[in-house]
MMTF fields as JSON, N, C-alpha, C and O atoms, coordinates in Angstrom:
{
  "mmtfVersion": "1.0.0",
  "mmtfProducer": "UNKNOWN",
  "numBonds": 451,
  "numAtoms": 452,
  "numGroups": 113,
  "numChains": 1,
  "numModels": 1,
  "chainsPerModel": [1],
  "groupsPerChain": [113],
  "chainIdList": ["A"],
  "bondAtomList": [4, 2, 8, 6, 12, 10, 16, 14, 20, 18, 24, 22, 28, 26, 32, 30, 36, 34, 40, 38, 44, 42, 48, 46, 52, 50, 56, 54, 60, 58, 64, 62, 68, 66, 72, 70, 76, 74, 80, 78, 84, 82, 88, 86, 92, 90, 96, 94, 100, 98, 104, 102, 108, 106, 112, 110, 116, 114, 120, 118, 124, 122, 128, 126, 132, 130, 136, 134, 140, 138, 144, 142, 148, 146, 152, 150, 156, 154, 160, 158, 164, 162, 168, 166, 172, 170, 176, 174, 180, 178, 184, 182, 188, 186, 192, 190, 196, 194, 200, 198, 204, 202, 208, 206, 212, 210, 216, 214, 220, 218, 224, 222, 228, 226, 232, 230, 236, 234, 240, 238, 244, 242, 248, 246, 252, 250, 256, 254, 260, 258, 264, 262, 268, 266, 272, 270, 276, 274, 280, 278, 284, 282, 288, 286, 292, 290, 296, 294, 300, 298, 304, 302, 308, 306, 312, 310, 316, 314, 320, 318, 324, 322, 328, 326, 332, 330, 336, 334, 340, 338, 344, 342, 348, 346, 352, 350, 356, 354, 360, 358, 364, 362, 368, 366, 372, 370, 376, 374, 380, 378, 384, 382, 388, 386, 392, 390, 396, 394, 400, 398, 404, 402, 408, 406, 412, 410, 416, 414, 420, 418, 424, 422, 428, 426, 432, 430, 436, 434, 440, 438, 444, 442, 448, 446],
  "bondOrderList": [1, 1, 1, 1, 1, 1, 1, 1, 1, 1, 1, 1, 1, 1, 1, 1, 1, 1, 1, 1, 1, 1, 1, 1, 1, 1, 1, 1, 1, 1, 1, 1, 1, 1, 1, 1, 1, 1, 1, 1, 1, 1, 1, 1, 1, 1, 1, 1, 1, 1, 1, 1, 1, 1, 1, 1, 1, 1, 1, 1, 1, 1, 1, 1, 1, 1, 1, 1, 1, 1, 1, 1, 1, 1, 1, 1, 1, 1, 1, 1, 1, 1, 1, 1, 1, 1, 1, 1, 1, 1, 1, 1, 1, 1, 1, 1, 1, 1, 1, 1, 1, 1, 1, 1, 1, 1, 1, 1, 1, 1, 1, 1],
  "groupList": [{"groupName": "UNK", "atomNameList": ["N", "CA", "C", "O"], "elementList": ["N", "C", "C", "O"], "formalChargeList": [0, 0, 0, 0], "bondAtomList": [1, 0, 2, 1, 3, 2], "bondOrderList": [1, 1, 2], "singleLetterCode": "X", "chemCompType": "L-PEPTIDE LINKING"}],
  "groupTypeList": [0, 0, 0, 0, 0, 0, 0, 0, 0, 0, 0, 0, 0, 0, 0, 0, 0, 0, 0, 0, 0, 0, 0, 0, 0, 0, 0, 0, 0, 0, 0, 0, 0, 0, 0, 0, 0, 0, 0, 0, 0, 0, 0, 0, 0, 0, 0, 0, 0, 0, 0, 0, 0, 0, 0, 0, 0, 0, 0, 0, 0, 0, 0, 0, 0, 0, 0, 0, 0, 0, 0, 0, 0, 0, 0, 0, 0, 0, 0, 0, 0, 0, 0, 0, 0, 0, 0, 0, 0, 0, 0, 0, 0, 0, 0, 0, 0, 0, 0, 0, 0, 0, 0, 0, 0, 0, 0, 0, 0, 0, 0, 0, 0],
  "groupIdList": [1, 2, 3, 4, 5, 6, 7, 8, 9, 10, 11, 12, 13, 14, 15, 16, 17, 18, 19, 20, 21, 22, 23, 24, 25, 26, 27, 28, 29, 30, 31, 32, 33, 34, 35, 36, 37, 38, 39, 40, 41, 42, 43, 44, 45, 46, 47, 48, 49, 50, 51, 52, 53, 54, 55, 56, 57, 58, 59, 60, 61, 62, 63, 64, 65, 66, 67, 68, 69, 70, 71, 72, 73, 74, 75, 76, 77, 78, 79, 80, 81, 82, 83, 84, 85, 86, 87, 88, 89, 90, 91, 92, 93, 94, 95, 96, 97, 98, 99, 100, 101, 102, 103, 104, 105, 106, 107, 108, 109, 110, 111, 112, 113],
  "secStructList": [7, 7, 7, 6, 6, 6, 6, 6, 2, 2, 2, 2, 2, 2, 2, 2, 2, 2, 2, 2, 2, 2, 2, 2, 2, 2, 2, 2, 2, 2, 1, 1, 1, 1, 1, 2, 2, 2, 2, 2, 2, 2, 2, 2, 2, 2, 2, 2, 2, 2, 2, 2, 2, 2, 2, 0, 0, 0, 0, 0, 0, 7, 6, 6, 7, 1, 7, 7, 7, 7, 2, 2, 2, 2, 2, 0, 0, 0, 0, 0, 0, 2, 2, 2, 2, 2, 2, 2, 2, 2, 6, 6, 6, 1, 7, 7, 6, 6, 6, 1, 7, 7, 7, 2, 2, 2, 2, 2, 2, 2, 2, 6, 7],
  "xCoordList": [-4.582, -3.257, -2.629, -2.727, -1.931, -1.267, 0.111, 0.97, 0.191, 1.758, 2.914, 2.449, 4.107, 4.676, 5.009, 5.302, 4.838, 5.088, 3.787, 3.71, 2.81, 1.742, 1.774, 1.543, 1.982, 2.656, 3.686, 3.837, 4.642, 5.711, 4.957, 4.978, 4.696, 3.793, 2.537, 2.272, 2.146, 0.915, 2.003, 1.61, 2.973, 4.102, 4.985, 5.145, 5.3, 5.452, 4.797, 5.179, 3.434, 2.179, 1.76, 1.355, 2.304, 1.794, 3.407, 3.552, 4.145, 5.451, 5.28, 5.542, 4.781, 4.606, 3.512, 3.81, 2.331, 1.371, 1.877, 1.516, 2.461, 3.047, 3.894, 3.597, 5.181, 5.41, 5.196, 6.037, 4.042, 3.012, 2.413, 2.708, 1.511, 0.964, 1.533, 0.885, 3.119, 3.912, 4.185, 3.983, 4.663, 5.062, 3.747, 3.874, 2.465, 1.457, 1.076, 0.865, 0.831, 0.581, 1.759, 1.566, 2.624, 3.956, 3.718, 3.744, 3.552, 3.204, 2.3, 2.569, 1.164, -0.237, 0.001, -0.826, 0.845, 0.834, 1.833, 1.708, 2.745, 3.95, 3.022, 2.92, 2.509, 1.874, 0.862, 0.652, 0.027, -1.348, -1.021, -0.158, -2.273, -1.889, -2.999, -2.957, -4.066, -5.072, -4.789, -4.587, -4.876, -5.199, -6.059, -5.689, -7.279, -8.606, -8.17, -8.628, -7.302, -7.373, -6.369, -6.371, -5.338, -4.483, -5.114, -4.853, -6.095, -6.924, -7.668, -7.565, -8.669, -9.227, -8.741, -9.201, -7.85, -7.063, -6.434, -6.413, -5.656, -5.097, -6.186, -5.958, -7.491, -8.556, -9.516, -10.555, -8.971, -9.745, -8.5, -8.665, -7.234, -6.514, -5.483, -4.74, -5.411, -4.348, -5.17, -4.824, -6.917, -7.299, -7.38, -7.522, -7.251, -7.469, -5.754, -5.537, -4.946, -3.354, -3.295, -2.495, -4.149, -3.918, -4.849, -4.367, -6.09, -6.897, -5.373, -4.951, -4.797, -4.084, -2.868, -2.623, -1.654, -0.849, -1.461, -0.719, -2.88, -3.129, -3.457, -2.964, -4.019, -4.157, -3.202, -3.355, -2.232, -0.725, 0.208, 0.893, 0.061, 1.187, 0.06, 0.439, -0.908, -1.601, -2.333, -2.737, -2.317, -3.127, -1.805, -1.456, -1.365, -0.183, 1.137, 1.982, 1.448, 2.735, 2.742, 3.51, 1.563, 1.215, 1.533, 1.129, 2.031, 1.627, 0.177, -0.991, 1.112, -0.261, -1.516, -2.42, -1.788, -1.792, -3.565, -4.106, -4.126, -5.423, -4.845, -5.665, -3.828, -3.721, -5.264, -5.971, -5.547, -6.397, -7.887, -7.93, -8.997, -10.001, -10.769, -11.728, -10.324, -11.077, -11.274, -10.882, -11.727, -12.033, -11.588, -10.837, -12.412, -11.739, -10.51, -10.202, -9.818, -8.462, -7.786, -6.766, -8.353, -7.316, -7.203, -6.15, -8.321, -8.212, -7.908, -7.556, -7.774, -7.455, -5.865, -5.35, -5.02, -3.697, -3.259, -2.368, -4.039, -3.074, -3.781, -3.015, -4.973, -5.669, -5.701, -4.983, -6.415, -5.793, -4.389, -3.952, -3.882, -2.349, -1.974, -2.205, -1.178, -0.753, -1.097, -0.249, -1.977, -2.935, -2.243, -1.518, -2.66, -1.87, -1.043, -0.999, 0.622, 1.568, 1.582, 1.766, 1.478, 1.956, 1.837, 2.554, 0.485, 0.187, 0.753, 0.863, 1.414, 2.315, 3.419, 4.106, 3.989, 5.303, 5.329, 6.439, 4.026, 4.361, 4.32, 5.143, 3.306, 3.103, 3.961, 4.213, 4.283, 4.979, 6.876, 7.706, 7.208, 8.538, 9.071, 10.299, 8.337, 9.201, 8.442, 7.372, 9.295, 9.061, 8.015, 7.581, 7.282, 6.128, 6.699, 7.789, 5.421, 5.287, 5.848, 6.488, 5.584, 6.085, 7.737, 8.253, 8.674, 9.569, 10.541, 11.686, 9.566, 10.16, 10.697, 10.064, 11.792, 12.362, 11.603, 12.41, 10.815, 10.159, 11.378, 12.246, 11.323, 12.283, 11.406, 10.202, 12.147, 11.915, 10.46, 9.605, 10.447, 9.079, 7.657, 6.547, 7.996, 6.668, 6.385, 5.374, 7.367, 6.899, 5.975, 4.812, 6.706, 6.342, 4.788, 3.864, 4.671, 2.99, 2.259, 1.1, 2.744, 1.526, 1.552, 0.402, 2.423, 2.001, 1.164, 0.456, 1.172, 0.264, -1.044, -1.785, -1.766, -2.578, -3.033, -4.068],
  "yCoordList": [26.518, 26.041, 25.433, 26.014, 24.178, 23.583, 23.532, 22.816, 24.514, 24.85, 23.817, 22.709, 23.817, 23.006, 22.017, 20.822, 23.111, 22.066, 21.547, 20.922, 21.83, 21.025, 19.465, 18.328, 19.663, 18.588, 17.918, 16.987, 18.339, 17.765, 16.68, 15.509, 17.294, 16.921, 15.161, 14.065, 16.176, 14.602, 13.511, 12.403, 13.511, 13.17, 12.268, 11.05, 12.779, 12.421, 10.922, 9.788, 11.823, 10.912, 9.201, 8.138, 10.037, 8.518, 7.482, 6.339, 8.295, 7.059, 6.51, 5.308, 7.21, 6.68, 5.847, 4.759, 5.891, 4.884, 3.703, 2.53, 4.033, 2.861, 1.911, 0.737, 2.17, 1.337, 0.928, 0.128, 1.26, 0.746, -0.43, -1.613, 0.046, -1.208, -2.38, -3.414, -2.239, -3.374, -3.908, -5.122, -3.434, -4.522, -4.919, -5.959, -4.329, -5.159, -6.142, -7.119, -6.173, -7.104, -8.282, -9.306, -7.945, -9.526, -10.105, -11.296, -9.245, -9.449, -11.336, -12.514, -10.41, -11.149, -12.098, -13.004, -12.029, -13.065, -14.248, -15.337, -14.099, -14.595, -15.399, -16.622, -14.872, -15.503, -16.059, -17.092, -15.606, -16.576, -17.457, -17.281, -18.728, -20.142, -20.111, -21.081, -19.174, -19.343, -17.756, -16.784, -17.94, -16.983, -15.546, -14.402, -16.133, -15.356, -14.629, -13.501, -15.191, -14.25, -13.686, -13.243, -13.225, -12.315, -11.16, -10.014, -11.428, -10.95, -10.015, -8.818, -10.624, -10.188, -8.825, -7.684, -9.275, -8.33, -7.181, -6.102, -7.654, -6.407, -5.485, -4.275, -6.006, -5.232, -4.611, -3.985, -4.908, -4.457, -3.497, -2.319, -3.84, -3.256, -2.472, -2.0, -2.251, -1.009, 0.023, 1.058, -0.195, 1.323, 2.175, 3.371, 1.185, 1.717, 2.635, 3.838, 1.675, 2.464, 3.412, 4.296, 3.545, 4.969, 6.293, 7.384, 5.832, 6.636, 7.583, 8.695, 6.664, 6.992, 7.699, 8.648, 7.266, 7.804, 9.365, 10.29, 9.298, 10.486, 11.316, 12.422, 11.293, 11.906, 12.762, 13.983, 12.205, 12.141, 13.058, 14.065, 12.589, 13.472, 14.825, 15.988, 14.491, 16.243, 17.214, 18.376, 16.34, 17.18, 17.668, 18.837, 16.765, 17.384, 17.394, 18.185, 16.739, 17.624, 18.824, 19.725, 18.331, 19.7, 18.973, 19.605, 18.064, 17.702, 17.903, 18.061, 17.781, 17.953, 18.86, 18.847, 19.705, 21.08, 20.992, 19.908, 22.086, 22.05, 22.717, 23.551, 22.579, 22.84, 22.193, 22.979, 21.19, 20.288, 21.112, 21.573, 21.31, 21.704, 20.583, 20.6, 19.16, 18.369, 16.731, 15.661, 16.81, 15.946, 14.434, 13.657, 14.284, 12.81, 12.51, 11.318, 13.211, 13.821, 13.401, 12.715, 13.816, 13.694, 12.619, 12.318, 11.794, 10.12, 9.515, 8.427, 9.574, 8.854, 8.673, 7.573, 10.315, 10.631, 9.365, 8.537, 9.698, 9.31, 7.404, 6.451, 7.29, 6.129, 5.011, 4.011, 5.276, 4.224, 4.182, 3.11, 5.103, 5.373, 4.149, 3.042, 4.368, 3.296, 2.451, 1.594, 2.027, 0.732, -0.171, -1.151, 0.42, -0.01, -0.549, -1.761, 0.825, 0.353, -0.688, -1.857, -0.557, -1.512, -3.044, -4.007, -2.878, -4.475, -5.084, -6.31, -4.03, -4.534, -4.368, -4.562, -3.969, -4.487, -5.553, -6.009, -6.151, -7.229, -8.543, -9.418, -8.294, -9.15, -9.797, -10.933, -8.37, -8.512, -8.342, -8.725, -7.8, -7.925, -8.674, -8.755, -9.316, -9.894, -11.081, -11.143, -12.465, -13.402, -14.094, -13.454, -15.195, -15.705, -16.494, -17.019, -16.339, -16.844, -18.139, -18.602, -18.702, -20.432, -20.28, -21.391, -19.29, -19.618, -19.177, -19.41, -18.453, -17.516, -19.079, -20.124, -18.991, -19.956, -19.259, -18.363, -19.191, -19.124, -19.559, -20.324, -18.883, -19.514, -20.744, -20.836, -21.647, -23.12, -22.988, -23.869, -21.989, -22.121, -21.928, -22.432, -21.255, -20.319, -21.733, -22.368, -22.173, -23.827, -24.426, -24.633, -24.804, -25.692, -25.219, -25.947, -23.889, -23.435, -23.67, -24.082, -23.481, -23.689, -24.983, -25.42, -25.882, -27.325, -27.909, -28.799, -27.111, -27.746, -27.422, -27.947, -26.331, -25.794, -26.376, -25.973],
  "zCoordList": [-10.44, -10.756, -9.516, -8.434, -9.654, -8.485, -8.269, -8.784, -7.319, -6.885, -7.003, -7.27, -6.906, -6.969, -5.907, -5.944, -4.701, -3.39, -2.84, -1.783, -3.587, -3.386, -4.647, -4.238, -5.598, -5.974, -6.024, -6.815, -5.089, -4.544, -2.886, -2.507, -2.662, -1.454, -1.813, -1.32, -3.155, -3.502, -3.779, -3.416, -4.197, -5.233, -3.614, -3.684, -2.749, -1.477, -0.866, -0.579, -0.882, -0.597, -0.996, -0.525, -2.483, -3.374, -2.979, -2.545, -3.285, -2.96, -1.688, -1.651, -0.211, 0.952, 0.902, 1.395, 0.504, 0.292, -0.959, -0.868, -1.732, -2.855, -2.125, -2.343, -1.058, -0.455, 0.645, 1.055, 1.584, 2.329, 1.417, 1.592, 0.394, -0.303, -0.717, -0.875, -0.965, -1.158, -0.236, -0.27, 0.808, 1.866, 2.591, 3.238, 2.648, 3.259, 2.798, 3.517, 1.159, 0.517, 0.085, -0.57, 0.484, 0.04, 1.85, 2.161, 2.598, 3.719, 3.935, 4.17, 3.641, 3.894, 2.547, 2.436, 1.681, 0.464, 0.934, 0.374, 1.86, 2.045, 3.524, 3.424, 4.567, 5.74, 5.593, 6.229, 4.807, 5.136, 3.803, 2.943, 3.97, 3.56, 2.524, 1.768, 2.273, 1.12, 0.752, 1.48, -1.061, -1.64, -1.321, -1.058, -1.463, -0.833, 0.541, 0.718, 1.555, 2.287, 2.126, 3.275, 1.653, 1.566, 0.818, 1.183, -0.415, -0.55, 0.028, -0.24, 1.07, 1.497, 2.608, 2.572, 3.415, 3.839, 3.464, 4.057, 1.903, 1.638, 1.187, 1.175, 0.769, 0.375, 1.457, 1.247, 2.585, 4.038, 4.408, 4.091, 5.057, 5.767, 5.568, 6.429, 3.756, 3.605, 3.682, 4.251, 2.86, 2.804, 4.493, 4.747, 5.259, 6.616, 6.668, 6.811, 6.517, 6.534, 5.867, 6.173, 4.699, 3.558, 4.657, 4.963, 5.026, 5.628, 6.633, 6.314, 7.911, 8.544, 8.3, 9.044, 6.934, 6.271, 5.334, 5.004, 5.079, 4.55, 5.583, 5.362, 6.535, 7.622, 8.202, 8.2, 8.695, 9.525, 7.786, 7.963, 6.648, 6.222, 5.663, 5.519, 5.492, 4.267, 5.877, 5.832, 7.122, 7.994, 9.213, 9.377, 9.781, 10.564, 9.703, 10.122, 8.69, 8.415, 7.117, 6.78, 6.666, 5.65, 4.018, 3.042, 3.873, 2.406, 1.717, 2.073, 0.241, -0.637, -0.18, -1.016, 1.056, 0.721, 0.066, -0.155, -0.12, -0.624, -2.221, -2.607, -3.077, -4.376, -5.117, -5.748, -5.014, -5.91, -5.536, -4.396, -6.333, -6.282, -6.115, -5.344, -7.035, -7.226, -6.218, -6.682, -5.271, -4.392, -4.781, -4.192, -6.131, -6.958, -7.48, -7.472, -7.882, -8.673, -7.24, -7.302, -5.803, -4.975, -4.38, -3.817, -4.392, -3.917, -4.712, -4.256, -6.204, -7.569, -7.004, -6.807, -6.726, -6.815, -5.069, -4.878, -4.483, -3.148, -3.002, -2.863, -3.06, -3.019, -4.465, -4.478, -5.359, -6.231, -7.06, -7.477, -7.218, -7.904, -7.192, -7.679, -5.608, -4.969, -4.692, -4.943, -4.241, -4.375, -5.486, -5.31, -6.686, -8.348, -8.468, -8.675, -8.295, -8.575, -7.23, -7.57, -6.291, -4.814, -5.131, -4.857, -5.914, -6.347, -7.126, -7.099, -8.318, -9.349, -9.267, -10.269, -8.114, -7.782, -6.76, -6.487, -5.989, -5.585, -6.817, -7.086, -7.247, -8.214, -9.484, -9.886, -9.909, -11.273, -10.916, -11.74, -9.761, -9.576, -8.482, -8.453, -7.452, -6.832, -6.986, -7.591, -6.159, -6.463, -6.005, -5.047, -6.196, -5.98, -4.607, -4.378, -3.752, -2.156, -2.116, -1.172, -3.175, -3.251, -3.503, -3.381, -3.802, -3.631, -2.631, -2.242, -2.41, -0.779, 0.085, -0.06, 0.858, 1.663, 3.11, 3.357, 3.898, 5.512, 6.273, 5.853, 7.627, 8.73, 9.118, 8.876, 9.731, 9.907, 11.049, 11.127, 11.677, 12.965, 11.862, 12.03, 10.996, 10.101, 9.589, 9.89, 8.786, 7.978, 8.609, 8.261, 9.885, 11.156, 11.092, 10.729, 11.505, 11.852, 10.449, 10.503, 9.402, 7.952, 7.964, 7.928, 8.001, 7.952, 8.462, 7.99, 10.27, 11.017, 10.915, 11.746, 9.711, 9.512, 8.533, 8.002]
}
C-alpha cells in the first residue's frame, strides 16, 4: 500500500518534471530554425533533466519515497506522465513558434542562417 506522502511526493515529482518538459520544449521549438531538431533535442536533453530532477528530489530531498514496489509503475509515474502532458501543453495550448514575435537580435541571427 502507498502512503500518502509518498504519493504526495510522486505527485510533486510529476508536476516538477511536467513543467521542466514545457519550457524545454517551447524552448528548443521557439530557437531552433528546423523542426527535426527541436525534436531531436527535446528527445535527447529532457530525459537527461528528468534523470537529474529525479535524483535531487526522491534521493536528497526525500520525495516519492520507496512506497512503489514496482520499478515500471515508477518511471511510467515520474518519466512518461510528464514527458506527455509537457508536450501537450506546448503543443496543444500555447501558441505556434510562427507567431511568437522574437526580440529583433534572435530574427537578425535566424535570417542569417
Amino acid at each position: 500500500m502507498v502512503s500518502a506522502a509518498t504519493a504526495l511526493g510522486f505527485l510533486v515529482i510529476i508536476i516538477i518534471n511536467t513543467v521542466i518538459t514545457a519550457v524545454v520544449i517551447r524552448f528548443f521549438r521557439l530557437r531552433l530554425s528546423t523542426k527535426w531538431g527541436a525534436v531531436v533535442y527535446s528527445l535527447l536533453l529532457v530525459p537527461l533533466v528528468y534523470v537529474a530532477t529525479t535524483l535531487l528530489l526522491s534521493g536528497a530531498v526525500g520525495l516519492g519515497g520507496s512506497g512503489l514496489q514496482d520499478t515500471n509503475t515508477a518511471l511510467i509515474l515520474i518519466w512518461v506522465l510528464p514527458f506527455t502532458l509537457g508536450l501537450s501543453i506546448d503543443l496543444f495550448w500555447m501558441p505556434p513558434p510562427e507567431e511568437i514575435d522574437l526580440p529583433k537580435e534572435s530574427r537578425e541571427q535566424q535570417q542569417s542562417r
